[in-house]
Structures are given as structure tokens and as C-alpha cells.
C-alpha positions in Angstrom: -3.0 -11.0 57.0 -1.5 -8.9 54.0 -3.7 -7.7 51.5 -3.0 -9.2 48.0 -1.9 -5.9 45.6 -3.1 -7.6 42.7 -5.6 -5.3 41.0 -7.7 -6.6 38.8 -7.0 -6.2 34.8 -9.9 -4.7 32.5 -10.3 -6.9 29.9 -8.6 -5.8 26.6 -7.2 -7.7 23.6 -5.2 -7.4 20.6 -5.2 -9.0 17.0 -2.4 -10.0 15.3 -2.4 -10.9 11.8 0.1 -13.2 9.7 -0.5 -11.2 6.4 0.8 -13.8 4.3 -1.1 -16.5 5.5 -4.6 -14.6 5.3 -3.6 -13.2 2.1 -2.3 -17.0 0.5 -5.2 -18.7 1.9 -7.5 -16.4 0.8 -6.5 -15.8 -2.5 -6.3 -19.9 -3.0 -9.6 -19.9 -2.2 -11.3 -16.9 -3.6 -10.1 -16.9 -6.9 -7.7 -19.8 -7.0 -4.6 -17.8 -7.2 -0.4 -18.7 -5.8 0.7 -15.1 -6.4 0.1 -12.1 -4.3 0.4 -9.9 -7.6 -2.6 -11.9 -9.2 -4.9 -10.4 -6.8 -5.8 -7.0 -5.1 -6.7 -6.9 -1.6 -9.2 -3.6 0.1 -6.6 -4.0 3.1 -8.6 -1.1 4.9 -11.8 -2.8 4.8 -10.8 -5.9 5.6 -8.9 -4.8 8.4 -12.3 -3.0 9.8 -14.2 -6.0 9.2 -12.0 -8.3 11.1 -11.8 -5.5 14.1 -15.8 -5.5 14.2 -15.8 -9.5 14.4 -13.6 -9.4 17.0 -15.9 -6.7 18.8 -18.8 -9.0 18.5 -16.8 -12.1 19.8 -14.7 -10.7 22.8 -15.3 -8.9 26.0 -13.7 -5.6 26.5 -12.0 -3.0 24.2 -9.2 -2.8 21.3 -5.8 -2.4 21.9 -4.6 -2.6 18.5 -4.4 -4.4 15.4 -0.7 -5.8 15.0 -0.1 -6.7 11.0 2.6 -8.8 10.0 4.1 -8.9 7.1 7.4 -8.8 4.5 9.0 -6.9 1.9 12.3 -7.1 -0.3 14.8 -5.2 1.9 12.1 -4.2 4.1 10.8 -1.0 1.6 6.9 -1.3 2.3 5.1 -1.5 -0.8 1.9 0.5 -1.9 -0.8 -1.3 0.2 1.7 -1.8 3.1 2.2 2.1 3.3 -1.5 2.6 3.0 -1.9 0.2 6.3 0.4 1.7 8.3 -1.3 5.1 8.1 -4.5 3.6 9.4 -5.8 4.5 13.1 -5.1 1.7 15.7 -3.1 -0.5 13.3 0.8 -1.4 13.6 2.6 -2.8 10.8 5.3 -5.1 11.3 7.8 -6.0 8.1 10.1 -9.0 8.3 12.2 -9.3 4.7 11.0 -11.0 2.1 14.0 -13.0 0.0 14.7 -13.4 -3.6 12.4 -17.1 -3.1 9.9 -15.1 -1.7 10.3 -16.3 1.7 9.5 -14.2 5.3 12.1 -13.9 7.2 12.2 -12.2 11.3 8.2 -12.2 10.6 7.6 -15.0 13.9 10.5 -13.4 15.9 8.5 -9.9 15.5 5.1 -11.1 16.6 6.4 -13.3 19.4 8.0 -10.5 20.9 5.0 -8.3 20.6 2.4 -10.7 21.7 5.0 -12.1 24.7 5.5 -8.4 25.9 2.2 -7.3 25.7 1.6 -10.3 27.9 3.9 -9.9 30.5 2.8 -6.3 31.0 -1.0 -7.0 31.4 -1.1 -5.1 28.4 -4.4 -7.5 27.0 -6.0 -10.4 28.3 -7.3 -12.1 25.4 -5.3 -12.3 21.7 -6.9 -13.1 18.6 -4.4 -14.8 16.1 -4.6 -15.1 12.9 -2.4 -17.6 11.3 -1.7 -21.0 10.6 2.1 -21.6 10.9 3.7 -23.9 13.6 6.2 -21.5 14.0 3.7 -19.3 15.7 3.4 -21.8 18.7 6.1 -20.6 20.8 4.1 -16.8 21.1 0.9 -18.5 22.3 2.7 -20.8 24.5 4.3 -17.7 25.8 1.2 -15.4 26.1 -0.5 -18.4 27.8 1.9 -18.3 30.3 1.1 -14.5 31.4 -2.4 -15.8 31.6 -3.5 -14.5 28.3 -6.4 -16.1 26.0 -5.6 -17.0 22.7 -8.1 -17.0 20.2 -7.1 -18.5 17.1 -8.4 -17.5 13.6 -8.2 -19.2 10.3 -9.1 -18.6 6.7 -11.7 -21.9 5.5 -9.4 -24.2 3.6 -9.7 -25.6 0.1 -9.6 -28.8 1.1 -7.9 -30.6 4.3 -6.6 -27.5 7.0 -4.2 -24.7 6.4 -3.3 -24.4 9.8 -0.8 -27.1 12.0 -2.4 -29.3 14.0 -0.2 -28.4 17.4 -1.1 -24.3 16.6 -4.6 -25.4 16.6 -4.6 -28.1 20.0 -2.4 -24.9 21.7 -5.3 -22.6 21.0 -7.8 -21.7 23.9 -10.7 -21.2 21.0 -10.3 -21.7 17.6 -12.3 -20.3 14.5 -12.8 -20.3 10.3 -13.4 -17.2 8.4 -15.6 -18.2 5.7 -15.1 -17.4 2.4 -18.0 -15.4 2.3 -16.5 -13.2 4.8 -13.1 -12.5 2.9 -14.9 -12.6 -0.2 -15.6 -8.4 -0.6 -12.4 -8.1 -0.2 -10.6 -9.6 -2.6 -10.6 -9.0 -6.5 -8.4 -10.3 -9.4 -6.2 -8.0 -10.2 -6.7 -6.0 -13.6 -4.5 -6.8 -16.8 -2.3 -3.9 -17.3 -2.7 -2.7 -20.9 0.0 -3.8 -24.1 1.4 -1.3 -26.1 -0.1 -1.7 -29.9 1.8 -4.1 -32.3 4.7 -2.1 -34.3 5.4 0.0 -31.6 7.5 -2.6 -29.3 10.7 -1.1 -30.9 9.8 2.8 -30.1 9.0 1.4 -26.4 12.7 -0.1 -25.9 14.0 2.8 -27.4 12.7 5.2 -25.4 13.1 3.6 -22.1 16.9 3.2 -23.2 17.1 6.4 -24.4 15.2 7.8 -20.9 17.5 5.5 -18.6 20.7 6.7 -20.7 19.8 10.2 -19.9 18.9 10.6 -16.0 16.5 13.2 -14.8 18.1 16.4 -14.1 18.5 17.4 -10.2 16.1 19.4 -8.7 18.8 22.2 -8.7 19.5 21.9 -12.0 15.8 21.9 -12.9 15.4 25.5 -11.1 18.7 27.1 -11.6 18.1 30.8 -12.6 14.7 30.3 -12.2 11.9 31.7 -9.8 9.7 29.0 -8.2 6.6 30.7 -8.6 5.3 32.8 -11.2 3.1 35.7 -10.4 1.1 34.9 -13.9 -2.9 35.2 -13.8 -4.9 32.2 -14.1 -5.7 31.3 -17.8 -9.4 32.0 -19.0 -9.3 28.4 -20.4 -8.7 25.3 -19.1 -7.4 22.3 -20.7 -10.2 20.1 -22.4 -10.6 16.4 -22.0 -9.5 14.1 -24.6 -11.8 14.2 -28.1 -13.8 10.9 -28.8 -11.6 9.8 -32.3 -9.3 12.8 -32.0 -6.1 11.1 -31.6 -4.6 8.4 -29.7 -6.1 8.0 -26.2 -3.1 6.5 -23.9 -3.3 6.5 -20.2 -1.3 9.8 -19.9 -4.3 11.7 -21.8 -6.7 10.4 -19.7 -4.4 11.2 -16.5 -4.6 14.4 -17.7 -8.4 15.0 -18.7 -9.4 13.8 -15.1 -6.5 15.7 -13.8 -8.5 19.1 -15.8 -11.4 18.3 -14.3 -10.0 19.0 -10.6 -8.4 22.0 -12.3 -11.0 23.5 -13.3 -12.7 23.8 -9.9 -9.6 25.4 -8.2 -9.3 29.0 -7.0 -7.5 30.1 -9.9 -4.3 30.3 -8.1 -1.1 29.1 -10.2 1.8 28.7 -9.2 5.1 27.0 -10.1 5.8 27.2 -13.6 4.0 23.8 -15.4 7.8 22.4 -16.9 9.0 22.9 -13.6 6.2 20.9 -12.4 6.7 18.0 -14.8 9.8 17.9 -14.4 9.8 17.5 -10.7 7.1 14.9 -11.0 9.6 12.7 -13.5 12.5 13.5 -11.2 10.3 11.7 -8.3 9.0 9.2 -9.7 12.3 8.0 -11.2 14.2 9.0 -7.6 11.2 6.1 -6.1 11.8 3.9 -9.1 15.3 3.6 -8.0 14.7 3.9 -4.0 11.6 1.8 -4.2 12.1 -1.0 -7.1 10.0 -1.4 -9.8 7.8 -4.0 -8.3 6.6 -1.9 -5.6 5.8 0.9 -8.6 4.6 -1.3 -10.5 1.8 -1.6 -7.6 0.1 1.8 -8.6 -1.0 1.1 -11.7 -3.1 0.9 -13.8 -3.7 4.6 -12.8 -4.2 7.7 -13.1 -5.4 8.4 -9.9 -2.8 7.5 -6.6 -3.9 6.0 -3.2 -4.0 9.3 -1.3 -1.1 8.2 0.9 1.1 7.8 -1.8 -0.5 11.1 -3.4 0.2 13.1 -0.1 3.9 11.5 -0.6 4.6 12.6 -3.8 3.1 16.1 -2.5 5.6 16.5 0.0 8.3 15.2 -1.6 7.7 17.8 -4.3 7.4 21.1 -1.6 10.9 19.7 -0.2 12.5 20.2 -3.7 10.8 23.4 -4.5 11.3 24.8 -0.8 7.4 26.2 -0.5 3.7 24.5 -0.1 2.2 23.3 -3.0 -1.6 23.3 -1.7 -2.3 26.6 -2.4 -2.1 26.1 -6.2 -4.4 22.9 -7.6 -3.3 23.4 -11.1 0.8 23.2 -10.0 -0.2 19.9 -8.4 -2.0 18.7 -11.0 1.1 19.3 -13.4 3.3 17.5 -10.4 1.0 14.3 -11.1 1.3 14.3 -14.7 4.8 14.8 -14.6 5.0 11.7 -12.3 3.1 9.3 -14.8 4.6 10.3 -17.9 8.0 8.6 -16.2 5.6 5.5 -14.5 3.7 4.6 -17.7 7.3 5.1 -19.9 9.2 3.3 -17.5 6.7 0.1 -18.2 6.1 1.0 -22.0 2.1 1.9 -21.2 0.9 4.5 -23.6 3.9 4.9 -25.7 3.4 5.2 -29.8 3.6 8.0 -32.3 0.3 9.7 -32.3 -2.6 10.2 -35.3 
């Protein structure tokens, strides 16, 4: 009698998320919210807390955390870029349409969680969702012999999830709101310009979008990239209580002097050159980007260090050399970047005192 060549398979699952579901559902009943942008989200908490619960409630060890979700032309946004840089986490985008719509978001996760399946990548999957058109992946992982494990966020009243996703399910559970609750905050009213300055703000947007940013090349023509110049004995000082108009850019730039000031000493690039390169990026990711997704990084001044490590390399492309030897260049690089941000949404624009 043959022996069977099955071998055994170590027990390992996966999570997949449905980002808008979680995010909907939890933002309904959190703070009572329909719009993703009335609401900020710790993504990388939450994602670590939803791991750990997963570690206490399955055998076995972590494949991965699968993340689902959709943008406008597939161009991750702010906190989509963040996610995708974290350890053990894949991030899926479907396109999101002008009626804010997902589309290809079920096609992608039943293709991953049907493969993973077939290959005896996982035995168990934790879902998180609440869409019908999720069935057809359990039905298929559950055909490979996979455990599905669904997930849902506590409801405001009736269920969020469909009645056949939840009857398919081999175990089903709520998230409470107390669970989800760290992790999600209103999201901060962005600041009006003062009354009697509305005019200066059109005008200067007009008059910055009439006139594009120079090119890089243009920027540096005749000029040497770095500037053999001693460090000044002086640093820049933060902003005077009552000594002129405080606007986001000044405080950008007295937090910005405070990293400054502990650097080596070492300058580089010359400061225009800087702040012009920052403008010139900033207005190439307006463009490349859309304004929605810039819009994500404010209030400011400070960036999400994925985005800042962006914006650092994007620079040292342009300018052909590193930038991290010389703190007070990149400081001058940030500035430059939100001076063209905060004009580009009229934040901080006015005639001083």
C-alpha cells in the first residue's frame, strides 16, 4: 500500500482588510461621520492592533496583512503611502471614481486570498469586511480547505455586513467600538485666511500658477551645487510673541531652526537653491499627485517621515548629490516645499505688520 505524500501544513493565516468598510463603519460610529476626509485614522496602530488580536485568537504564525483599498487613478494618498512602507503589510489599490466608488477592489483580494489557498500558503484567513461581493473569495478559500474568520466593525444600529457573507463564514466576530476607538480622531479645521485678505490670496495663486516654477536646470544653471561657505555663528530665531504676523510658514520655520541648530554645522546647497527646489517639488506633486492627496499633509509643518524621506530624495535626484550630510540645506528644502503647499491653499497669506 502507497504511502500518502501529503505532508502536513503548519498552521499560518493571513488578514485581509476591506479598508473602506472598516474605515466607513468606523467612522459612522466613532464620530458619526460619511466622509473619509472628516476623520484621521493612526493606520499604523491600528494595523498592529488588529495583528495582535488576531495573535491572540488563531493558532500559528502571520503571513501578512493584505490591505485593500482605492484611490483616484490609483495615486496612493498620504496615509496609503505610509501603509505600504510598513513591515508584513501589502497594500492593494483598486480606483476610486469621480462618485467615489471602488472599483477592481473584490477582483484583487479574491485572487489573493484564492491563491494563497490553493498553494497552502495559510490555513486560516481573517476577513475583514462586510460586502456580499466578498463571498465568492471565501467560497473559494473554503474550497482549498482554508478557515475563514470573519471580522466586523459593531454597527450603529441593525448589521453592516450581508447576511450570506456572514452564514458563509466558518466564525464570525465584532470589533467593538472601544477597540477602534484610539484610533480614530476628527480631523482638524484647517485655518482661514483673515478677512480683507481673500483678494491678495486669489491673486497670488493666479499670479503663482501663471508663472510655473523654473526647472531644476534652470534653477542651477551657472551655478555650483554646494557652497564651500562656513556655518554662520547665528542661527535663525523663532518667531517673537507680538512681533509680526505668525502664519504657518513662520512657525514651519522656527521648528525647522530648532533642528538647525543641533546640526554639525555643515552647509551645503545654497538656501535659494534650496527653496526653490522645495517649490519646484511640491508643485511637480501638486500636479502628479492632485491636490486632494496634498491637501492630506496638512495642517503641517512637520511631514509623515515617508513622505519627508520622499521629498529628500526627490530633491538629491535634482541636485545630483546627498543631502543628509547638511541639516540646514534640508531644512531650507522643507520650507521651500510649504511656502508652495500653504500658497497653493491660501493658508498664511496676508501682508505682514
Amino acid at each position: 500500500m502507497a504511502t500518502s505524500e501529503f505532508v502536513p501544513q503548519p498552521a499560518r493565516y493571513a488578514i485581509f482588510v476591506d479598508a473602506g468598510y472598516l474605515y466607513a463603519a468606523s467612522g459612522a460610529l466613532l464620530l458619526g461621520c460619511g466622509s473619509r476626509r472628516e476623520y484621521r485614522v493612526a493606520a499604523e496602530k491600528l494595523i498592529k492592533a488588529l495583528t495582535s488580536h488576531a495573535d491572540d485568537q488563531l493558532l500559528g504564525e502571520l503571513l501578512r496583512v493584505y490591505w485593500f483599498d482605492a484611490a483616484p487613478k490609483r495615486q496612493p494618498t498620504v496615509d496609503q503611502r505610509v501603509i505600504a512602507n510598513l513591515p508584513l503589510v501589502k497594500l492593494r489599490l483598486g480606483n476610486l471614481n469621480a462618485q467615489g466608488q471602488q472599483k477592481g477592489v473584490d477582483a484583487q483580494l479574491r485572487a489573493d486570498l484564492e491563491a494563497l489557498a490553493r498553494h497552502r500558503a495559510i490555513t486560516d484567513a481573517v476577513l475583514l469586511a462586510g460586502d456580499e461581493d466578498m463571498l465568492p473569495a471565501v467560497e473559494a478559500a473554503q474550497r482549498y480547505g482554508v478557515r475563514v474568520h470573519l471580522w466586523g466593525v459593531e454597527p450603529t444600529h441593525g448589521s453592516n455586513q450581508a447576511e450570506w457573507l456572514v452564514w458563509e463564514s466558518d466564525t464570525v466576530e465584532v470589533l467593538p467600538a472601544d477597540f477602534l476607538r484610539p484610533y480614530f480622531t476628527k480631523a482638524k479645521v484647517l485655518p482661514v485666511p483673515a478677512p480683507g485678505t481673500a483678494a491678495a490670496v486669489r491673486d497670488a495663486a493666479a499670479a503663482h500658477r501663471a508663472s510655473p516654477v523654473p526647472s531644476p536646470s534652470q534653477v542651477f544653471a551657472g551655478k555650483p551645487p554646494v557652497k564651500p561657505t562656513p556655518a554662520p555663528a547665528t542661527v535663525r530665531t523663532a518667531v517673537p510673541v507680538g512681533g509680526g504676523q505668525v502664519t504657518p510658514a513662520t512657525v514651519a520655520a522656527s521648528m525647522n531652526s530648532a533642528a538647525a541648530a543641533t546640526s554639525d554645522g555643515k552647509l551645503g546647497p545654497d538656501r535659494n537653491h534650496m527653496l526653490e527646489i522645495g517649490e519646484h517639488v511640491a508643485q511637480k506633486w501638486i500636479f502628479e499627485r492632485g491636490r486632494d492627496n496634498i491637501r492630506d499633509l496638512l495642517p503641517g509643518p512637520i511631514l509623515p517621515p515617508v513622505i519627508d524621506k520622499e521629498l529628500l530624495i526627490e530633491a538629491e535626484k535634482e541636485l545630483g548629490g546627498s543631502l543628509r550630510p547638511y541639516q540646514e540645506a534640508r531644512t531650507w528644502l522643507r520650507d521651500g516645499f510649504w511656502e508652495r503647499v500653504y500658497r497653493e491653499f491660501g493658508i498664511g497669506i496676508g501682508k505682514s505688520d
